[in-house]
C-alpha positions in Angstrom: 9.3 1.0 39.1 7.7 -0.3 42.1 5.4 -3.5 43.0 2.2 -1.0 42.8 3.5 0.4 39.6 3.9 -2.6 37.8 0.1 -4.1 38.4 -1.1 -0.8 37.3 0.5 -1.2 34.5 -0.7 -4.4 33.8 -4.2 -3.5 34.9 -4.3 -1.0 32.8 -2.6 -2.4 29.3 -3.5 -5.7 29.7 -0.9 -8.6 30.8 0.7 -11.0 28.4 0.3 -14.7 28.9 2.6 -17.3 29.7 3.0 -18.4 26.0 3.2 -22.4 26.3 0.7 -23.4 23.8 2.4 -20.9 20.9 4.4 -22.4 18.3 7.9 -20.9 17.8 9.1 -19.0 15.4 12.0 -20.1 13.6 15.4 -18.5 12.3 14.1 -17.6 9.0 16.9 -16.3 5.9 16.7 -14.4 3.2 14.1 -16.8 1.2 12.4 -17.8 4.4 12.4 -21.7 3.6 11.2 -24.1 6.1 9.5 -26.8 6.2 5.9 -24.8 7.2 7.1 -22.6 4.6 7.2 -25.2 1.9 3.8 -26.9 3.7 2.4 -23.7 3.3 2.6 -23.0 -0.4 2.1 -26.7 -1.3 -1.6 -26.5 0.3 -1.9 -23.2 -1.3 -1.1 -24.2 -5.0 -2.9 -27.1 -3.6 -6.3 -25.0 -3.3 -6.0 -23.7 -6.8 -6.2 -27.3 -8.0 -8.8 -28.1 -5.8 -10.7 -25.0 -6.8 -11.0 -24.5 -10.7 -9.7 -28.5 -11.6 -11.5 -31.6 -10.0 -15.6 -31.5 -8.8 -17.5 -29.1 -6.6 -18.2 -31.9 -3.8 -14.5 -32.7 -3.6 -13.3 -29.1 -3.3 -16.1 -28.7 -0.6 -15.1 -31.8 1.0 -11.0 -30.3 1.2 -12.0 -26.9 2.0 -14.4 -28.3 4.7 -10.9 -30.5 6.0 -8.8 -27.3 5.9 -11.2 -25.8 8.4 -11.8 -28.9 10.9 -7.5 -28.9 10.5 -7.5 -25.1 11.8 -9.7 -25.7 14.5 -7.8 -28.8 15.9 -4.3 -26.5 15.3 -2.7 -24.0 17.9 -0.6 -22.9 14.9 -2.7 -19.4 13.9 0.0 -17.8 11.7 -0.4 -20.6 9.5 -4.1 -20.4 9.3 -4.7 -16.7 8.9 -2.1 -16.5 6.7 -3.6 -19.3 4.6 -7.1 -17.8 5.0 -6.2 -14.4 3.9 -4.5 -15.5 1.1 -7.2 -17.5 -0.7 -9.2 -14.8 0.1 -7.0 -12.5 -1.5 -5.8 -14.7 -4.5 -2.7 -16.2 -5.1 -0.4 -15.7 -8.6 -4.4 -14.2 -10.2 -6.2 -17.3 -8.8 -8.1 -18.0 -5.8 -10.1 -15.1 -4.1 -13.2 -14.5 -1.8 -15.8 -15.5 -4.3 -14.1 -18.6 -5.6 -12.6 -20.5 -2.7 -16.7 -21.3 -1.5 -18.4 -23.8 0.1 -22.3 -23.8 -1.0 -24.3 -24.6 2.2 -28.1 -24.2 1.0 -28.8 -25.4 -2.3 -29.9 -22.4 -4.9 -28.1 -19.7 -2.9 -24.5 -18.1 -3.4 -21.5 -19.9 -1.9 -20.0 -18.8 1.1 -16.4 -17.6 1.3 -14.5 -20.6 3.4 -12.8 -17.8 5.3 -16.3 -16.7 6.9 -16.4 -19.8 8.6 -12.9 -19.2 9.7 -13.9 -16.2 11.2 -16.7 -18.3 13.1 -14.3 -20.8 14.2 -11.6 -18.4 15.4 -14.3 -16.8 17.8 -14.8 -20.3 19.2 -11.2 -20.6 19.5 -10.8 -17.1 21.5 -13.4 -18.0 23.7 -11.6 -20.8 25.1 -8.1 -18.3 26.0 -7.9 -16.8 29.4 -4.9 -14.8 29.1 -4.5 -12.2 26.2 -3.4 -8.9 26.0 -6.4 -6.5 26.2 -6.1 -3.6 22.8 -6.1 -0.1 24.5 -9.2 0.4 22.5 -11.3 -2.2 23.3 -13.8 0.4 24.8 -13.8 2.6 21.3 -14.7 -1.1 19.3 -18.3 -0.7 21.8 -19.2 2.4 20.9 -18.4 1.5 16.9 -20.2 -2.1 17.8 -23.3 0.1 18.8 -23.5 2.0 16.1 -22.9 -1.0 13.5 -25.8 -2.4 15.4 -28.0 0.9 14.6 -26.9 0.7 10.8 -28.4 -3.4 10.1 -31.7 -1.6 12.2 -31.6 1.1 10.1 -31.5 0.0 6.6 -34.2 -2.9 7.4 -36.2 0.5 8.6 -35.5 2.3 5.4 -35.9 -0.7 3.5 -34.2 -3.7 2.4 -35.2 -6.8 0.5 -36.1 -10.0 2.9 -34.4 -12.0 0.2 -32.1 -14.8 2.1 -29.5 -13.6 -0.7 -29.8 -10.1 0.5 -30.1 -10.9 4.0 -26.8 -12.9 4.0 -25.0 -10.1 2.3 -25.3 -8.5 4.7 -24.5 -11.0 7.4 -20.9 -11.7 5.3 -20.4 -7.6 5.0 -20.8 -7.2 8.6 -19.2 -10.2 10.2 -15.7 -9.8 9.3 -15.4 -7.5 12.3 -15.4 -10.4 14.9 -11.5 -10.7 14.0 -11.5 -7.5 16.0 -12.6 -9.8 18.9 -10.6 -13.4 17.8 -7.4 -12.0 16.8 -5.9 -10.3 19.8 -6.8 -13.1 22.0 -5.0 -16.0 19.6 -2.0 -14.2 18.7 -0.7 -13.1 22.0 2.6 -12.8 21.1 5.5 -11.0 18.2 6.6 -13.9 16.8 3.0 -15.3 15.9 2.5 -11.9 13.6 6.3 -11.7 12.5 5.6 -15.9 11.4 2.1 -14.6 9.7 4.5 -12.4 7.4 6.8 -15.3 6.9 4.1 -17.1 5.0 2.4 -13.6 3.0 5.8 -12.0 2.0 6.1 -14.5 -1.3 2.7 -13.5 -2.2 4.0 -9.8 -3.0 6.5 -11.9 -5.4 4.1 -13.9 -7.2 1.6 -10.4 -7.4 4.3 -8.5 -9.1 4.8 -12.2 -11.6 1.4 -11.8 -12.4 1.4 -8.8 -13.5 4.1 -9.1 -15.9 2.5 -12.2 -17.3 -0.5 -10.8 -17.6 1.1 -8.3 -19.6 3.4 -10.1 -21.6 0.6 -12.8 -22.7 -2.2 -9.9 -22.8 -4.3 -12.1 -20.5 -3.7 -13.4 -17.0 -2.8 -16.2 -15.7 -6.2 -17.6 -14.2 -7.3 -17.8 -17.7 -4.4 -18.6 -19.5 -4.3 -21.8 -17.4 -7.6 -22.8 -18.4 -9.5 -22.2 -15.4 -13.7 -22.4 -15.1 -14.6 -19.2 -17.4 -17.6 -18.6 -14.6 -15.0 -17.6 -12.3 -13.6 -13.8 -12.7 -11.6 -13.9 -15.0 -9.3 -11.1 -16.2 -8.9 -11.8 -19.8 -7.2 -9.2 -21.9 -7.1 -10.1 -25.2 -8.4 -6.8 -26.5 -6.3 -4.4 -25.1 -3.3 -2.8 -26.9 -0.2 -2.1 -24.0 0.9 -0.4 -26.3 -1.9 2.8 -26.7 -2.7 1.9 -22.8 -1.2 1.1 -19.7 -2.6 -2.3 -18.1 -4.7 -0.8 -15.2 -4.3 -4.4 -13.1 -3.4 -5.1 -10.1 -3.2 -8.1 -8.3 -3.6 -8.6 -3.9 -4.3 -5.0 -3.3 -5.1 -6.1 0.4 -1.8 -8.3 0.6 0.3 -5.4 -0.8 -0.8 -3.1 1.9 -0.2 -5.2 4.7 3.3 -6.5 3.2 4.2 -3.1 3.2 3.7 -2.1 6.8 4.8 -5.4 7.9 8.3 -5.1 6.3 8.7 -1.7 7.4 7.7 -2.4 10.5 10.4 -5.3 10.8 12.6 -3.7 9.3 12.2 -0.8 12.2 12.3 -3.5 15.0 15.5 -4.7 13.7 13.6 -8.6 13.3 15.8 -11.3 14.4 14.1 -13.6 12.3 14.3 -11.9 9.2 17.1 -10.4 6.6 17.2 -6.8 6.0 18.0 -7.7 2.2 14.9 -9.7 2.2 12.9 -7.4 3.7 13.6 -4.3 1.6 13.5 -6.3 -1.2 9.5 -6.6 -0.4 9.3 -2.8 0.1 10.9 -2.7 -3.4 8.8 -5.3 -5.3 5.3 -3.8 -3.5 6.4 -0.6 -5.1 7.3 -2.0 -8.3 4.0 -4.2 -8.0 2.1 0.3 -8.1 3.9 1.1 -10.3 3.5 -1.0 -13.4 -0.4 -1.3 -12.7 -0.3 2.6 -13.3 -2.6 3.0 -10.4 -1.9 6.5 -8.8 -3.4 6.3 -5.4 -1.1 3.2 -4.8 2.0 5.3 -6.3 1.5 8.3 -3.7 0.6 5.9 -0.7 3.5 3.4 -1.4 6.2 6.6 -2.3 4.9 8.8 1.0 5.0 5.7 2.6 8.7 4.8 1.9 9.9 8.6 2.2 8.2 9.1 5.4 9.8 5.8 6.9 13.7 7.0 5.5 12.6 10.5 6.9 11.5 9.6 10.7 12.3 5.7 10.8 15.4 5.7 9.3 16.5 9.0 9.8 18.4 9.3 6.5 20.9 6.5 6.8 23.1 6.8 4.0 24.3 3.1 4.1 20.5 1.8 3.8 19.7 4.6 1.3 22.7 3.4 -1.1 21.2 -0.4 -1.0 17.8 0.4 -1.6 18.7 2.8 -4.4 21.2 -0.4 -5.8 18.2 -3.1 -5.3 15.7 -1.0 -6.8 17.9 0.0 -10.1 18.3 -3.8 -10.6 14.6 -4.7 -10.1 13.7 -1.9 -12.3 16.1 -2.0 -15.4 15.5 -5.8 -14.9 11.9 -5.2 -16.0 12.3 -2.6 -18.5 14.8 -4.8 -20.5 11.4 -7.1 -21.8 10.6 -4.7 -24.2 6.9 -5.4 -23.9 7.2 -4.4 -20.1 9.1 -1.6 -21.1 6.3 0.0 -22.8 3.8 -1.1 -19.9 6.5 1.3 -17.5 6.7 4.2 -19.8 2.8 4.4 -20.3 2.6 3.6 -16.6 4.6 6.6 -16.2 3.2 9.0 -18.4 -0.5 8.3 -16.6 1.5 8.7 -12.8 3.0 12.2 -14.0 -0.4 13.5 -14.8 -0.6 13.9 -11.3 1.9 16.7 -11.4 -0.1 17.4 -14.2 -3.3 18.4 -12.1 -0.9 19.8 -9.3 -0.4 22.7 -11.6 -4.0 23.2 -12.7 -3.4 21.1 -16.5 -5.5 19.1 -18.2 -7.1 16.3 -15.5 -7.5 12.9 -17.0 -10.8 11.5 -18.5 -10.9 8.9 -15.4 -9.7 11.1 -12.6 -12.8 13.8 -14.4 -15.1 11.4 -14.6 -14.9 10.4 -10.3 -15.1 14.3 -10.0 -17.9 15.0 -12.2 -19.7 12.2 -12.1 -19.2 8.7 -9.8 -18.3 11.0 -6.9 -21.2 13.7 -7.1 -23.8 10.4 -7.3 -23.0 9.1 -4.4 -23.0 12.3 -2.5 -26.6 13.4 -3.8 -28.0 9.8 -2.5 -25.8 10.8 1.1 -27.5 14.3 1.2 -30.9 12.8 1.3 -30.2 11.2 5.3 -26.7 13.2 6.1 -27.1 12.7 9.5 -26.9 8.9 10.1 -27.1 7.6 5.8 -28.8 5.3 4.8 -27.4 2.1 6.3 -27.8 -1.3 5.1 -30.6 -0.7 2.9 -31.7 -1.5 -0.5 -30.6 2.2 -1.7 -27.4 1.9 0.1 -26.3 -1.0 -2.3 -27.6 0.6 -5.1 -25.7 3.7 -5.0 -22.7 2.6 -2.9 -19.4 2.9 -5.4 -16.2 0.4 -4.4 -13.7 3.1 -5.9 -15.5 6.2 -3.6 -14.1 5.4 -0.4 -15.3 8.0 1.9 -17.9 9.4 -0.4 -19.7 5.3 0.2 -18.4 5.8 3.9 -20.7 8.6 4.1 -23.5 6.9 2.4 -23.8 4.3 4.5 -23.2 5.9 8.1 -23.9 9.4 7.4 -21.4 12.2 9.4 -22.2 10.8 12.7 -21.0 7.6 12.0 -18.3 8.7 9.1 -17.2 11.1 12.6 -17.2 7.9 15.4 -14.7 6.0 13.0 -12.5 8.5 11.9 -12.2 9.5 15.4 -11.2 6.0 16.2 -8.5 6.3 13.5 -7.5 9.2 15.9 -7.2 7.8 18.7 -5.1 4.8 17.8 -2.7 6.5 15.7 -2.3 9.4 18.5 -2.0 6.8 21.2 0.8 4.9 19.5 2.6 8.6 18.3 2.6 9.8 21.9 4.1 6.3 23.4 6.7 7.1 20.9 7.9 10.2 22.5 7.7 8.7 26.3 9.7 6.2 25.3 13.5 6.4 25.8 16.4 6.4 23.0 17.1 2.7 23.9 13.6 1.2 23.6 13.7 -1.1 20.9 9.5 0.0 19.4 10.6 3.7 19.8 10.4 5.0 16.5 9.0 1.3 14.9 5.7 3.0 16.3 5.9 5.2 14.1 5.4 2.9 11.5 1.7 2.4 12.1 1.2 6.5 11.4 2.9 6.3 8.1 1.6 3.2 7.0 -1.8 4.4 8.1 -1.9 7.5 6.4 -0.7 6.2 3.2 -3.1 3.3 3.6 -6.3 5.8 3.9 -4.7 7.5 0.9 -5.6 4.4 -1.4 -9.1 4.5 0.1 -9.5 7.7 -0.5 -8.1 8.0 -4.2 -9.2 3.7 -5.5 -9.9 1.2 -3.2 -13.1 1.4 -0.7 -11.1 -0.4 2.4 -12.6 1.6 5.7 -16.3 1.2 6.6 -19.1 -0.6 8.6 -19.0 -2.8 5.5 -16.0 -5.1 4.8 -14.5 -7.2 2.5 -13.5 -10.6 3.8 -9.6 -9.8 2.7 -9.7 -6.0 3.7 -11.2 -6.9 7.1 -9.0 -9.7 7.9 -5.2 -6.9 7.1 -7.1 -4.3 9.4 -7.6 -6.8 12.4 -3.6 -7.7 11.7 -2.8 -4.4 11.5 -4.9 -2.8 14.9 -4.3 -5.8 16.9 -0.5 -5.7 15.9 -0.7 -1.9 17.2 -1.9 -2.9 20.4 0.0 -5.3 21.2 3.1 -3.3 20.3 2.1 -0.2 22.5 2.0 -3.2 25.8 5.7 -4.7 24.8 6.5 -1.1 24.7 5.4 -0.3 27.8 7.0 -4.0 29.2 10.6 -3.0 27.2 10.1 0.8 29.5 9.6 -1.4 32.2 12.3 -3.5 32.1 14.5 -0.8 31.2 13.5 1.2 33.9 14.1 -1.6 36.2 17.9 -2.2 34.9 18.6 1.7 35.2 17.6 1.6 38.8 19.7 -1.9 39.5 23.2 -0.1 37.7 22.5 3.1 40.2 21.8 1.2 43.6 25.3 -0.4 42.5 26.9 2.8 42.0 25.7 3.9 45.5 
């Protein structure tokens, strides 16, 4: 490739910086134990004491340290990765409405990791060379349009409240990530040490859940935490009429599972394949026993998909994961208690087969037909065009388990239309780059791990979990600026790898000649 070439090609997909301020990655085994790693968790465990155990002014005072100690830090992996996971929860504790800091007396706390999101923006302000997302001109049209929706709703009416009004202000600004991220993590090793740090929180998930089980309450409570805080307490429920519907980190299991896969696809240096599948295995496991079925078909087309096209049916790897996952699962079933959590667990997932053949559908699944579903739409049919926005009726009516139906509600089909469409483009972009690349090209078929994962992951939001809008969770919005800005940065090392291999082939034939 020639001189002209190559600065198109940077023009055009952004160069990557000279990467002197970013801290290493290290060689990391099959537990991933370091000493950032064992940091890490100590000042996580560290929070839950801080947070249910000793005074409000002293866990204001550390939470309000942990975020002057980001700022003054060039280490992001370890931030973000500490952020999302006390917004997220940690072993049933933690979350976005308990790790708080309270700013104006008589009003609802903040999330801490809103002010991370403040501080990161300072932070990318300050970086001159990052690598520029392919769709940085699709996030200004969306921009726009999130604009029209806070006009809109204030038009069709919402409550001047400072409660309300900062509702808002907390659903919306989650989406400056889109803006912080890609200019602080400017290289792989930054995301693949991110994953270092969430990978045991998939672990500690699936430990909760089988506690929560086994003691018939979870762990949050069991411990003695504040009662004000949500608390999952299960005392009254009978595993043995009803599979436990919980699940624990739905935001961490979704992002644990591309990011494995996606390592895995890469061929990580840092990491051990044994490791790795193991955290396919245990996010599966993690589905499975909470008996929630959108998770099941996501996480299985997922995983089939990825031995299908990724893996392209490699016996050897088939034969361990089979071997891992037979020991993870009989090692479960042997509690008996557990045992009967997986067989009701897998009498409510085979009612999916059920439906498939027009039986009986289940009172839940008829009940988001008949009724939560339906409700949502008749509010959307009454402003199809651009919804309702964020407006008074908008919160009333919205539904957290409705995913598009709420989508819809809140920025009608034109705006449902702009983001799906971005959806679109980014998983088209990244499918095509697959095909131009050659056999040799290390992200060839690891791109493909952003389709599969993405699919599966808009499965769960269409089937449980409300995860893509103009409205965000702190925890959801913080996976989906991993995940995008991962995506773009991957399609310019992929064009950089074509480069370089381009350049090689040309060197071994002007030495032939």
């Amino acid at each position: 490739m020639d001189k002209s070439n190559t600065y198109i090609a940077k023009k055009q997909f952004g160069a990557l910086p000279d990467a002197v301020d970013i801290v290493p990655n290290k060689k990391i085994g099959i537990f991933g134990i370091d000493s950032d790693f064992i940091i890490f968790y100590a000042l996580c465990f560290g929070s839950i004491i801080v947070t249910y155990y000793v005074p409000g002014i002293l866990t204001s005072l550390f939470y309000t340290s942990m975020l002057v100690a980001y700022y003054r830090s060039k280490d992001e992996s370890f931030w973000l990765a500490y952020f999302l996971v006390i917004s997220d929860g940690l072993f049933s504790f933690l979350g976005e409405y308990e790790a708080t800091l309270t700013l104006i007396p008589g009003l609802p706390g903040t999330e801490v990791g809103h002010f991370y999101v403040l501080l990161s923006v300072l932070k990318a302000r300050n970086v001159k060379s990052f690598t520029i997302p392919f769709y940085t001109w699709y996030l200004y049209v969306l921009m726009i349009y999130l604009i029209f929706l806070v006009i809109q709703g204030h038009v069709m009416g919402l409550s001047l409240a400072l409660n309300v009004q900062l509702r808002v202000i907390k659903l919306i600004l989650p989406f400056l990530l889109f803006y912080s991220i890609p200019r602080l993590f400017r290289s792989e090793d930054q995301y693949e040490k991110c994953f270092k740090y969430l990978f045991p929180v998939v672990g500690l998930a699936l430990m909760a859940q089988v506690f929560t089980i086994a003691f018939k309450t979870s762990p949050l409570a069991y411990f003695g935490a504040k009662e004000e805080y949500r608390v999952w307490v299960l005392a009254s429920l009978d595993v043995t009429k009803e599979a436990f519907r919980g699940l624990f980190n739905d935001n961490l299991l979704v992002i644990t599972m591309f990011g494995s896969l996606f390592l895995l696809a890469i061929k990580s240096k840092y990491f051990n394949s044994f490791y790795l599948y193991s955290i396919v295995l245990i996010n599966c496991l993690c589905a499975f026993i909470s008996a929630t079925r959108g998770y099941v078909l996501a996480f299985g087309f997922i995983v089939v998909f990825f031995i299908m096209l990724v893996l392209r049916l490699n016996i050897k790897i088939l034969t361990r994961l089979i071997i891992l996952g037979t020991i993870l699962f009989f090692s479960l079933s042997s509690v008996p208690i557990i045992n009967v959590q997986i067989t009701k667990a897998t009498e409510r997932i085979s009612t999916l087969l059920t439906m498939v053949n027009g039986g009986k559908i289940d009172e839940s699944t008829l009940r988001r037909l008949e009724d939560r579903g339906p409700t949502v739409l008749r509010k959307w049919k009454e402003s199809k065009l651009t919804g309702w926005g964020f407006s008074d009726t908008f919160f009333n009516n919205w539904d957290f388990h409705m995913g598009n139906q709420s989508m819809l509600l809140l920025s009608g089909v034109l705006g449902t239309f702009l983001l799906i469409s971005f959806f679109i483009y980014f998983n088209w972009k990244l499918f095509i780059k697959n095909f131009q690349l050659s056999p040799n090209n290390r992200y060839k078929r690891a791109l493909l791990v952003f389709n599969i994962c993405f699919v599966g992951w808009f499965a769960v939001h269409s089937s449980s979990y409300y995860f893509f809008g103009y409205n965000q969770r702190l925890g959801s919005a913080m996976i989906q600026a991993i995940f995008f800005s991962y995506g773009a940065l991957v399609y310019t090392l992929a064009n950089k790898e074509e480069e370089k291999l381009y350049d090689l082939d040309m060197n071994k034939n002007a030495k032939v000649f």
